[in-house]
C-alpha positions as CSV (number, residue, x, y, z in Angstrom):
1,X,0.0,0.0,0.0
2,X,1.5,3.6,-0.9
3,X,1.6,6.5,1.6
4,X,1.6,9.9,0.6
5,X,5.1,11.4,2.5
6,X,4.1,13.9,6.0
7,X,6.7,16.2,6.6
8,X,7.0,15.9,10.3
9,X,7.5,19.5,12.0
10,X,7.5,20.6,15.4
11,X,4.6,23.2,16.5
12,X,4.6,25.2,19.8
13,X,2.7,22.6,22.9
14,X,-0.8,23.6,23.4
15,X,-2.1,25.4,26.0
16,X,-3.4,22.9,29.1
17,X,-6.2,23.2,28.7
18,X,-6.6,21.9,25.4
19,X,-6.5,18.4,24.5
20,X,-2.9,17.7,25.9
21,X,-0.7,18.6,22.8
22,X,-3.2,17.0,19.9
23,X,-4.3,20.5,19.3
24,X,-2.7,23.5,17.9
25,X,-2.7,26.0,15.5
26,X,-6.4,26.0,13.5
27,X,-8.9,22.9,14.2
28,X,-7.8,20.9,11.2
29,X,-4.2,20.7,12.5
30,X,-3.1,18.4,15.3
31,X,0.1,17.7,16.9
32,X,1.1,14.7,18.6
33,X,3.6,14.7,21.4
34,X,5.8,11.6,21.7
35,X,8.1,11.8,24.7
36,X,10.6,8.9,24.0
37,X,14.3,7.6,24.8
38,X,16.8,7.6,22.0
39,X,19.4,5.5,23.7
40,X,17.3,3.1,25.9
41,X,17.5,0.9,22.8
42,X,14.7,-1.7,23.3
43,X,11.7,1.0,23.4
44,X,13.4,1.7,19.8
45,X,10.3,0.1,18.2
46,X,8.2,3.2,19.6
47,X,10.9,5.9,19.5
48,X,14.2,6.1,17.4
49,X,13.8,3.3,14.8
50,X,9.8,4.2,14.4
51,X,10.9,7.6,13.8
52,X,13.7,7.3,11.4
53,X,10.7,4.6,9.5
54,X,8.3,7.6,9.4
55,X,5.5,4.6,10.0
56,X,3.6,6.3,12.7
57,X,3.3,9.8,10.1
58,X,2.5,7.5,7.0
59,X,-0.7,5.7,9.4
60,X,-1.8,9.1,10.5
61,X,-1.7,10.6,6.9
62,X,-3.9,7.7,6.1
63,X,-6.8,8.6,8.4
64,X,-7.9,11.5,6.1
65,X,-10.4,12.6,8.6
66,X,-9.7,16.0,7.3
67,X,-6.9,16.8,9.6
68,X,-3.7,17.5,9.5
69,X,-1.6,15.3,11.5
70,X,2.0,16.6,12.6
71,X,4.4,14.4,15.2
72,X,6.5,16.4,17.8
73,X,9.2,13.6,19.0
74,X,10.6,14.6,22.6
75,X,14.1,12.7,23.5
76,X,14.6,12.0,26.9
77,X,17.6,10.3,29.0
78,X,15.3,8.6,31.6
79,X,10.9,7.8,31.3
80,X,11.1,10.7,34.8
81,X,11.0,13.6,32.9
82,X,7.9,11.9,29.8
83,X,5.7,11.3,33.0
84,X,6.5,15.2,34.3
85,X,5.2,16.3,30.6
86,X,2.8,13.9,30.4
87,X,1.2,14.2,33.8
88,X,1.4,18.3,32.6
89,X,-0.6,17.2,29.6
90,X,2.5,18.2,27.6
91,X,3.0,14.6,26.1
92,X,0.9,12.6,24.8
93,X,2.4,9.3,24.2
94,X,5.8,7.8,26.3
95,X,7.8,4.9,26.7
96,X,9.9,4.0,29.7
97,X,11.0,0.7,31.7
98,X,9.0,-1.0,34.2
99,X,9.9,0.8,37.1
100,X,9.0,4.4,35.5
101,X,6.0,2.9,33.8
102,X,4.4,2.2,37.9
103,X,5.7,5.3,38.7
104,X,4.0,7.2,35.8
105,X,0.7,5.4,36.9
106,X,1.2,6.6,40.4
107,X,1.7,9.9,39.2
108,X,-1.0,10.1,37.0
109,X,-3.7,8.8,39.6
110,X,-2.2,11.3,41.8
111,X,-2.4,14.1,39.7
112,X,-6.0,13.4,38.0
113,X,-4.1,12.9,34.9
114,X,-4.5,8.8,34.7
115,X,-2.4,7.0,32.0
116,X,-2.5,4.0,30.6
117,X,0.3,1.0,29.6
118,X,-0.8,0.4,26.4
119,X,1.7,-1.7,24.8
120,X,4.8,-3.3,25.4
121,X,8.5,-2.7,23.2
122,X,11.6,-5.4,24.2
123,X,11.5,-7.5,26.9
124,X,13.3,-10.4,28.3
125,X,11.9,-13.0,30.3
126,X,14.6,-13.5,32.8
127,X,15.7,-10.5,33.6
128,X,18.7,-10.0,31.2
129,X,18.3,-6.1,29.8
130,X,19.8,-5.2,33.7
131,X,23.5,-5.9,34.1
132,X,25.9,-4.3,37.6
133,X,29.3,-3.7,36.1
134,X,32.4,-3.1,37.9
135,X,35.5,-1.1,36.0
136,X,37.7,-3.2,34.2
137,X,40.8,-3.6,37.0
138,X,38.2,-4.0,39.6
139,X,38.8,-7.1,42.5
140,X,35.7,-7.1,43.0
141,X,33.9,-10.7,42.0
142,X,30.7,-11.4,43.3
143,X,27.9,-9.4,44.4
144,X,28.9,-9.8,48.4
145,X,32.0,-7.7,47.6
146,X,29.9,-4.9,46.9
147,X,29.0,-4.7,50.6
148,X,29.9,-1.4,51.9
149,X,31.0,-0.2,48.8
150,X,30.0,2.7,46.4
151,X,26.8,1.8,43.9
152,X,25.5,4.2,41.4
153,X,22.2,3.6,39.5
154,X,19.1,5.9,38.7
155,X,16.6,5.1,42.1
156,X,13.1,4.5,40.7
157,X,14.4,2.4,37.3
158,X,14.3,-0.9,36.4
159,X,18.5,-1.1,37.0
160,X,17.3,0.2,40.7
161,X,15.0,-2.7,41.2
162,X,17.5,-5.2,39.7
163,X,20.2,-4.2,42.3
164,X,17.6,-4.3,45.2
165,X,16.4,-7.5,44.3
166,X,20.4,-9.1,43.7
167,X,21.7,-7.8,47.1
168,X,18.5,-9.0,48.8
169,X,19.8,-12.5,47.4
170,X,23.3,-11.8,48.5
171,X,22.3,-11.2,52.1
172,X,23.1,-7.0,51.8
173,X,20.8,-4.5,53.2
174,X,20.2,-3.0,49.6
175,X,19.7,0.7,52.0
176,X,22.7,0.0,54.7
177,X,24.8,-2.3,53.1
178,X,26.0,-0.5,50.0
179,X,26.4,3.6,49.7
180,X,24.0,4.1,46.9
181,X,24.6,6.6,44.2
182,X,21.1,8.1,42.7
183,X,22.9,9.1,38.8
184,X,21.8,9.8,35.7
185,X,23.4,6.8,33.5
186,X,25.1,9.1,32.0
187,X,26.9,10.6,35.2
188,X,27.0,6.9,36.4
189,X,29.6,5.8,33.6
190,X,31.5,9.0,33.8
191,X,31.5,8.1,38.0
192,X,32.7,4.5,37.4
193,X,34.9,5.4,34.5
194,X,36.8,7.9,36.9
195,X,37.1,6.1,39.9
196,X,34.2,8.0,42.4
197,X,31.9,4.7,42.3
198,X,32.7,1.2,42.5
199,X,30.3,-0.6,40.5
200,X,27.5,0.9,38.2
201,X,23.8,-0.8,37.9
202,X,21.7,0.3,35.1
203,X,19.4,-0.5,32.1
204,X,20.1,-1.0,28.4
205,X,22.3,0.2,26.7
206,X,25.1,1.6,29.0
207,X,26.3,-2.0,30.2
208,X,27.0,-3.4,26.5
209,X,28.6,-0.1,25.7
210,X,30.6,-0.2,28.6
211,X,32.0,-3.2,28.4
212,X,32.7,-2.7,24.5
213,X,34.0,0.2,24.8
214,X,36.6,-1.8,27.5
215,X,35.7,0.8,30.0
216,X,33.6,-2.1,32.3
217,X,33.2,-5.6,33.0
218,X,30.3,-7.6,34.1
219,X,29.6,-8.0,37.8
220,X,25.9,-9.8,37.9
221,X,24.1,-10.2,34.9
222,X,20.0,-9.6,35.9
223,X,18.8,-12.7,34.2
224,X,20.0,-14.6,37.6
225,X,16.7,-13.0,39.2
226,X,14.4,-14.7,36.4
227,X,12.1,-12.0,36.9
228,X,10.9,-10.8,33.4
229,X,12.0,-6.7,32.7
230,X,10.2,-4.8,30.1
231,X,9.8,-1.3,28.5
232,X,6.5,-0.3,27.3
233,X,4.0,2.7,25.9
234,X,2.0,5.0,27.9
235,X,-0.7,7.0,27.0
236,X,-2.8,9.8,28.4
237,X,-5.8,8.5,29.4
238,X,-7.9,11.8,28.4
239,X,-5.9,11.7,24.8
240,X,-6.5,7.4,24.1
241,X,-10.0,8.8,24.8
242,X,-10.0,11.2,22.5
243,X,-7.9,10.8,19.8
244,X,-8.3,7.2,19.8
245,X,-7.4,7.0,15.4
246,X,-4.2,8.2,16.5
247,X,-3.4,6.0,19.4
248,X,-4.4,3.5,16.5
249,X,-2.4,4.8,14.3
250,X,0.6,5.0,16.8
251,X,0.4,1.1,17.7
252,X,-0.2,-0.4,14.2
253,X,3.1,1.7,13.0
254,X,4.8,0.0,16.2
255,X,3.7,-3.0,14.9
256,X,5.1,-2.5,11.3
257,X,8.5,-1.0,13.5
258,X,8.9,-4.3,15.4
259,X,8.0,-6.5,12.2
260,X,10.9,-4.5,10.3
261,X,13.2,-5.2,13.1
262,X,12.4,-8.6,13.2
263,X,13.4,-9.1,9.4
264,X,16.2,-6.5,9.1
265,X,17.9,-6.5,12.9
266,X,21.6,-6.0,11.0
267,X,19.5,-2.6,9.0
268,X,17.3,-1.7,12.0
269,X,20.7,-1.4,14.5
270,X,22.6,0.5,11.8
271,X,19.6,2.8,11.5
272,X,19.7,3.1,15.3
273,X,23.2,3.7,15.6
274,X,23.3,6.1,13.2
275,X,20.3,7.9,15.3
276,X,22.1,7.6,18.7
277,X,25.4,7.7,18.4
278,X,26.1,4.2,19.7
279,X,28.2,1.8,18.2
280,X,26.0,-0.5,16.0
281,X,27.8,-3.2,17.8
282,X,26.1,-2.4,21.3
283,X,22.9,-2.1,19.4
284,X,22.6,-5.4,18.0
285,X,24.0,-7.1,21.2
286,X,20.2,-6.0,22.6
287,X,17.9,-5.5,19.5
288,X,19.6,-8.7,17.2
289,X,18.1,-11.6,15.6
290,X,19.1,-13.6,19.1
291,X,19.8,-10.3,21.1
292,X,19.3,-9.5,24.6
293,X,15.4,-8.2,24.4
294,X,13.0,-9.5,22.8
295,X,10.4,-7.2,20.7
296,X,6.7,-7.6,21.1
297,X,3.9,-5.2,21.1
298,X,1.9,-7.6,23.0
299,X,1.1,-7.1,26.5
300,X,2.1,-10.7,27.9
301,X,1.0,-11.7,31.0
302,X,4.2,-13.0,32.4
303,X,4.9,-8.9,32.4
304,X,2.1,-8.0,34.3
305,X,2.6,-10.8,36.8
306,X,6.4,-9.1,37.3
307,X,5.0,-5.0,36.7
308,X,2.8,-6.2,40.3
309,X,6.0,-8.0,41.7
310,X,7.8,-4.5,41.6
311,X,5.0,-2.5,43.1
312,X,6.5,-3.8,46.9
313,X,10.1,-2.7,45.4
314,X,9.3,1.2,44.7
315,X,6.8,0.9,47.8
316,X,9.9,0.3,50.1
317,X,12.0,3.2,48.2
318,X,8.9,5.5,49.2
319,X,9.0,6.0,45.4
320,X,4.8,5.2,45.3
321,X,2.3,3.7,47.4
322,X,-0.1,0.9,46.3
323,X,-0.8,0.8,42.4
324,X,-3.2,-0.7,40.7
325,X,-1.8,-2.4,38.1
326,X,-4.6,-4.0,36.4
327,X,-6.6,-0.5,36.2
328,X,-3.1,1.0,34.4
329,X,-2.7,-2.2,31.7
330,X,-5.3,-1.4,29.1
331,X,-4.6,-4.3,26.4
332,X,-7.4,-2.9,24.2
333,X,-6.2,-0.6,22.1
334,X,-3.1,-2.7,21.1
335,X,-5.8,-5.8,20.5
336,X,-7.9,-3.8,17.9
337,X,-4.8,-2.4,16.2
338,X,-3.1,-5.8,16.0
339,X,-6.7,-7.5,15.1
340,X,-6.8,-11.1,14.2
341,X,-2.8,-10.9,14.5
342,X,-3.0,-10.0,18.3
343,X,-3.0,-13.4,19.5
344,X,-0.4,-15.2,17.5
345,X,1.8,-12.4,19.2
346,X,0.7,-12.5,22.4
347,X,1.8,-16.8,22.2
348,X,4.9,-15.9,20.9
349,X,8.0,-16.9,22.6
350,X,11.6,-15.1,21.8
351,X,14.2,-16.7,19.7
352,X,16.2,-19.3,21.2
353,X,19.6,-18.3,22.6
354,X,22.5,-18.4,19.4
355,X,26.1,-17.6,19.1
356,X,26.6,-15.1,16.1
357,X,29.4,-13.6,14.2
358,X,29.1,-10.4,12.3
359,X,31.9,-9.9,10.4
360,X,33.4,-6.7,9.0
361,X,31.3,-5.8,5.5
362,X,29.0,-8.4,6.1
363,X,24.9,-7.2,6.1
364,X,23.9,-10.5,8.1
365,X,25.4,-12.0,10.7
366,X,26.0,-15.7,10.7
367,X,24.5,-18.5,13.3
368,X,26.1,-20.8,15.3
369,X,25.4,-24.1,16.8
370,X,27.4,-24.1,19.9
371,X,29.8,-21.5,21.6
372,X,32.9,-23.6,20.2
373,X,31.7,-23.7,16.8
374,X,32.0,-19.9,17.4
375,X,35.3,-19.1,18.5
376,X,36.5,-21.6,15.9
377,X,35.0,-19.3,12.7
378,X,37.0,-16.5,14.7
379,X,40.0,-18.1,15.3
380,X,40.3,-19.0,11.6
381,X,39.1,-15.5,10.2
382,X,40.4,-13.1,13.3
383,X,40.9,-10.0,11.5
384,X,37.6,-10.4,9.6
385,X,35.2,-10.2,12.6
386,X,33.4,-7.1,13.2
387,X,31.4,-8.6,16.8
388,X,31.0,-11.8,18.2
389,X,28.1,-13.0,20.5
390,X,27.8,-15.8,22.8
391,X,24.8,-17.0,24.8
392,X,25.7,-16.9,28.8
393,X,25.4,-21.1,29.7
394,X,23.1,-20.6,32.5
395,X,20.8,-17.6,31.4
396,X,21.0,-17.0,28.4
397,X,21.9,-13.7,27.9
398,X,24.1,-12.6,24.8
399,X,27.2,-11.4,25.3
400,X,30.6,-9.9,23.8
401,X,32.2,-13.4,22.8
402,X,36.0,-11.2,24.2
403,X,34.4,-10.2,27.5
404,X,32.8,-13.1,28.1
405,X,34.1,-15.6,31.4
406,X,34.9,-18.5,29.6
407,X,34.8,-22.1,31.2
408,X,36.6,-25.5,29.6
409,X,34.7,-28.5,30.8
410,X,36.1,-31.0,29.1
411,X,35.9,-31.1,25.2
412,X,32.7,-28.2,25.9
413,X,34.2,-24.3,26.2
414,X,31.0,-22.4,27.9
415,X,30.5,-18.7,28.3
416,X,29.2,-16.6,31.0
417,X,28.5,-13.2,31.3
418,X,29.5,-12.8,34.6
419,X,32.5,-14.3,37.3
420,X,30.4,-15.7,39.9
421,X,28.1,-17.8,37.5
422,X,31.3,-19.1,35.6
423,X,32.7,-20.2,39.4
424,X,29.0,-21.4,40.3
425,X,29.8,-23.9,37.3
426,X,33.1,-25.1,38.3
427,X,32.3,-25.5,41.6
428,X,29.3,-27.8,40.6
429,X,31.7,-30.0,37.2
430,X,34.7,-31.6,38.2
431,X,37.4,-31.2,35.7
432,X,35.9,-27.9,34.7
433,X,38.0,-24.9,35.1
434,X,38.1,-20.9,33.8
435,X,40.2,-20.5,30.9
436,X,41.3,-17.0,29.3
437,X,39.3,-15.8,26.0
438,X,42.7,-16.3,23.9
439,X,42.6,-19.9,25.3
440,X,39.2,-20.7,24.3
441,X,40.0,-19.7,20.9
442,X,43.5,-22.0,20.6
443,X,41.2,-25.0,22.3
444,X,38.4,-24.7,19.5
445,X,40.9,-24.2,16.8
């Protein structure tokens, strides 16, 4: 089907009182407001790759309802500032983690301005899109050594819940035990990279990047919780109400986003990089054919099972008090958009885990069977590798194939993202034992 182009411009917010930001200038116009976050690359499907796809602004110039539609997009480091503008009535539609997404039904309830979660962007099951990384001469090597030591991580996100959680496990007062840091991620890499904090605990993408850049390694990887972590869309409930073509519009262009990513991830992280600023590499290590989130506008319920799971979490931080979940998840404009599709999604389960290689020129990467089958492609073509992946053994979790804890068990070599699963293994195979990365290569050569 052919779309006439919309040339996307920005017009001054409406006044409050109007209908959020979906009005301005004279009645036929309407803006919409899309508060989004460029470099939290698995809500990419509803911010930076759905933008640079112009989807959402080919579906709203298909209405023709005799308006004329125009999308203001609103880039934002953290989901705190989307629910300030859109509790204001300044935003219309946002995306954020789990954490912020309670927190911007909290808000909203609080405020009279209710919102609504009304679809979902990458997720993984097990907890994997949180990582706590330490710098890269660090001693420290399990999550007890972080006891008493200097933690930054953004209080209220998803990385905040995943470090709660892990030191609950560990036996550490997560408010005594540790002196935590409340940082931007931002200032939180520049903190770690420097020397003023001892370990760093956020969301996608500042882990990968980290530890690509050789500036961090891998402390805990958050798939050890097995409590599934999301990112998701809001929407005012006053505009879904009002505008509710557009919300339309909005999720069935999400759809086509995710479906693109899905059959171009190589393209789609190019695209992203290319919009962000981050290394393409970093990208696909989340948003890849077997990457670290899975992308699914469906609103499973394994997610709202763990969204009421970290109510008691923000409710300890005095961050909210009781929400109610099941009033904020509001399935039914994503279940018209999707139609007849809806449920196929909603059964689907993400890709099982894979080593890859993407080397240098290439526009696909290439699969492997097993870890070993892996390294040996790179041992025999070193200087033709662009990034290697590897599945952690025991979570699953991609990972840099170089930064990766490698274990030799025999004839097997086994990745792990982080030290204190890779020991957790030995400790439990006789004969099995950590080898260096440069090893693992010469034993699968």
């Amino acid at each position: 089907m052919k779309h006439k182009p919309v040339v996307a411009t920005l017009l001054l917010l409406a006044p409050l009182t109007a209908c959020g930001s979906a009005q301005a200038g004279d009645g036929s116009t309407v803006t919409v407001t899309v508060g989004y976050q460029s470099r939290t690359i698995n809500t990419v499907t509803a911010g930076t790759l759905l933008r640079s796809l112009g989807y959402f602004e080919k579906q709203l110039n298909s209405l023709h309802d005799g308006h004329t539609y125009k999308v203001d997009w609103q880039d934002y480091a953290t989901g705190a500032p989307i629910t300030a503008q859109m509790t204001a009535g300044k935003i219309d539609i946002g995306s954020m983690g789990d954490f912020p997404l309670l927190i911007n039904a909290a808000r909203g309830k609080q405020l009279g301005k209710p919102t609504r979660l009304v679809s979902v962007t990458g997720y993984n099951l097990r907890g994997g899109l949180n990582t706590i990384v330490t710098s890269p001469d660090s001693e420290l090597a399990s999550l007890a050594d972080l006891r008493g030591k200097k933690v930054s991580t953004s209080v209220g996100s998803a990385a905040d819940g995943t470090l709660v959680r892990a030191l609950q496990r560990a036996g550490i007062d997560p408010d005594k035990g540790i002196e935590k840091l409340n940082q931007q991620p931002a200032v939180g890499a520049s903190a770690l990279t420097s020397g003023s904090t001892d370990a760093l605990s956020q969301f996608v993408a500042w882990p990968g990047l980290l530890t690509y850049q050789g500036k961090a390694k891998a402390l805990y990887d958050g798939a050890e919780l097995n409590l599934p972590t999301f990112h998701g869309v809001t929407a005012r409930e006053d505009f879904a109400k009002q505008r509710p073509a557009v919300l339309d519009a909005f999720l069935k262009a999400q759809a086509e986003a995710t479906d693109y990513l899905d059959d171009h991830p190589v393209a789609a992280a190019e695209s992203v990089a290319k919009a962000t600023g981050l290394p393409a590499e970093v990208v696909y290590l989340y948003n890849g054919a077997h990457g670290i989130a899975t992308f699914d506008p469906a609103i499973k319920p394994q997610l709202v099972s763990a969204l009421k799971q970290d109510v008691s979490v923000l409710k300890a931080a005095k961050l909210t008090g009781d929400i109610d979940v099941d009033s904020f998840v509001d399935d039914q404009y994503v279940k018209k958009a999707l139609g007849a599709g809806y449920a196929q999604r909603l059964a689907a389960a993400p890709a099982a885990a894979a080593s890859e290689v993407w080397p240098k020129g290439a526009s696909a990467t290439r699969s492997f069977k097993t870890p070993a089958e892996l390294l040996a492609y790179v041992a025999a073509h070193k200087d033709g590798i662009r990034a290697a992946y590897v599945p952690d053994a025991t979570t699953g979790t991609l990972w840099f194939a170089d930064k990766a804890v490698w274990v030799a068990d025999g004839g097997r070599l086994l990745p792990f993202v982080a030290p204190e699963t890779a020991r957790a293994y030995v400790s439990a195979h006789s004969g099995a034992r950590i080898v260096t990365y440069a090893d693992a290569l010469e034993r699968a050569s």
